[in-house]
C-alpha positions as CSV (number, residue, x, y, z in Angstrom):
1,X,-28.9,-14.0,29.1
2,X,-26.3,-16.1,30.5
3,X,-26.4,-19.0,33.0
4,X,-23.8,-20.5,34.7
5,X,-24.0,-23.4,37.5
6,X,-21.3,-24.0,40.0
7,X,-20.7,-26.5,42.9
8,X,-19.6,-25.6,46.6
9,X,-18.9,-27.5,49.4
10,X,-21.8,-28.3,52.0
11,X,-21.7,-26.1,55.0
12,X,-19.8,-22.7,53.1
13,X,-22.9,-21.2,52.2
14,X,-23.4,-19.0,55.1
15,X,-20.0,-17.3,54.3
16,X,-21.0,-17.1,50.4
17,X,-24.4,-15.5,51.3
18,X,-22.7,-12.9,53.6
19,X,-20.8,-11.8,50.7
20,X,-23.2,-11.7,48.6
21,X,-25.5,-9.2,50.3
22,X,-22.1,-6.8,50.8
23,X,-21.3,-7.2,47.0
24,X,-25.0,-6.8,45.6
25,X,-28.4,-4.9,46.5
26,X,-30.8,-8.1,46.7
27,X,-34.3,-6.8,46.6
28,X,-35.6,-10.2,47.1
29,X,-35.0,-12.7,49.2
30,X,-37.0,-16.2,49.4
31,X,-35.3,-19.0,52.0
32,X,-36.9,-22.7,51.9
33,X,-35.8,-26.2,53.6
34,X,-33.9,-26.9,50.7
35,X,-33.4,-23.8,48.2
36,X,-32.1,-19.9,48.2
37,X,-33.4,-17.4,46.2
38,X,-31.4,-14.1,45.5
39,X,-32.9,-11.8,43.1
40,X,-30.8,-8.0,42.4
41,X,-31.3,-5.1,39.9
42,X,-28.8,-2.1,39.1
43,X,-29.8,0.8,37.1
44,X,-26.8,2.4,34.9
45,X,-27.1,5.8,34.0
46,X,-23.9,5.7,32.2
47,X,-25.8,3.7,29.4
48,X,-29.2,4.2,30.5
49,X,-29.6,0.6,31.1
50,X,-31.1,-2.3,33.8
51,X,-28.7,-5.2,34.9
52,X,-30.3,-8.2,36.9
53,X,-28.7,-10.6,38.7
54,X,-30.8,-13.9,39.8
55,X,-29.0,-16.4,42.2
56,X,-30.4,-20.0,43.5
57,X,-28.6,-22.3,45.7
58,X,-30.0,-25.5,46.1
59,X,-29.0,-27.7,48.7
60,X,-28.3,-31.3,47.5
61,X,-26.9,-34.3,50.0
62,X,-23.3,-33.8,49.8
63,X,-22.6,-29.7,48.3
64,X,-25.0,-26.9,47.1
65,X,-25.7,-26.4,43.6
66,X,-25.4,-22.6,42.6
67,X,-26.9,-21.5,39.3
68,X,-26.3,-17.6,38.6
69,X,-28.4,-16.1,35.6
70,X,-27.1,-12.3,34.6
71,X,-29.2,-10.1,32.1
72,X,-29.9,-6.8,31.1
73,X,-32.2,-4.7,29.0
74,X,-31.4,-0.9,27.3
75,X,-34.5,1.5,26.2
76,X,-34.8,1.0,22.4
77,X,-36.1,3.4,19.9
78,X,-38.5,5.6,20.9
79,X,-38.5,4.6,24.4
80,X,-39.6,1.2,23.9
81,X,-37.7,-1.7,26.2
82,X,-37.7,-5.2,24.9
């Protein structure tokens, strides 16, 4: 798993978030006063494997905090996930 937390400007979230639901499937969505929750998963046949992607934006006083959290998981031996 990987997390990564970025900074943007107050006020350009409305164009990040537009992108985001071109760029992405987001099968969850979960707005509050102060936080944005973004929640995607991609199935690969290729590799016969799952890929999440987990976005929250938290609005502080002077930009929005953006942590992005990637993983994945790939059936195991004998059809087992872990």
């Amino acid at each position: 798993m990987n997390v990564r937390t970025i900074q943007l400007q107050s006020g350009a979230e409305t164009e990040l978030l537009a992108f985001l639901s071109t760029e992405m499937r987001v099968g969850y969505r979960h707005d509050s006063a102060d936080t944005i929750i973004l929640m995607g998963e991609e199935y690969r046949f290729r590799t016969n494997s799952r890929q999440t992607c987990t976005i929250v934006l938290k609005r502080l006083s002077d930009c929005t905090a953006i942590d992005l959290i990637g993983s994945g998981g790939k059936t195991g031996l004998f059809g087992f996930d872990w």
